[in-house]
C-alpha positions, 0 to 999 in steps of 0.5 A, a space after each residue: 459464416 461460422 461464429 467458432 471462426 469469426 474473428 470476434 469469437 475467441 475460443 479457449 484452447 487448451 495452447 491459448 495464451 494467458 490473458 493480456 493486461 493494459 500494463 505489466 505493472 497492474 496485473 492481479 496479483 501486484 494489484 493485491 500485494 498494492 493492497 496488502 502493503 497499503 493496508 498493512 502500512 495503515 493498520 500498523 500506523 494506527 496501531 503505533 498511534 494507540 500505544 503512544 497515546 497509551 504510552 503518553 498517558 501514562 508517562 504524562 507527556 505528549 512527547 510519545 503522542 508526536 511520533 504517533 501522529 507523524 506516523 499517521 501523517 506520513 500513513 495518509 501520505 502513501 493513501 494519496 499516492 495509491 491514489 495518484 497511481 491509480 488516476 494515472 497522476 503519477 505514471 505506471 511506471 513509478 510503482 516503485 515509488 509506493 513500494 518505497 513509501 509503504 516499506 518506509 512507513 511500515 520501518 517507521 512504525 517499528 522504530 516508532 513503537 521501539 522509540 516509545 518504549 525503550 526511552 
């Protein structure tokens, strides 16, 4: 039997199909956007807890340093459920849900850097 008309043998035609994923929700790109939004939100979290720790030491209250570790608090939160999506914990379907956590953690941050420097 020819392997070229086997069944197991694909052949890469220049009309073949785009490649099938598992699921829709976890194709390349949005796992790279996943990514992006989770280490954006991680990185600007920590960025805020240094200039409030900067701000707290130099105004010499620990007012400013509280907004910074809720922050981190609340960074360590969207950690947890990339990592319940990614165990299948939380179903595929909720993506939507890290969307929010990340887009609310990223306003966060830019409320809590505006709040530590305008009071």
């Amino acid at each position: 039997m020819d392997p070229e008309k086997s069944a197991l043998v694909s052949s890469s035609e220049v009309g073949a199909p785009a490649p099938l994923y598992h699921d829709k929700t976890d194709t390349p790109t949005i796992r790279r956007f996943l990514i992006l939004l989770v280490v954006a939100s991680v990185l600007l979290a920590l960025v805020t807890m240094g200039l409030c720790a900067y701000q707290g030491s130099n105004q010499k209250s620990a007012f400013y340093i509280l907004p910074g570790v809720a922050l981190i608090t609340f960074a360590q939160l969207h950690v947890v459920v990339v990592y319940w999506l990614r165990k299948n914990i939380i179903p595929q379907e909720c993506h939507w849900f890290m969307y929010m956590v990340g887009f609310s953690s990223i306003l966060e941050s830019v409320i809590t850097i505006i709040m530590t420097f305008t009071v």
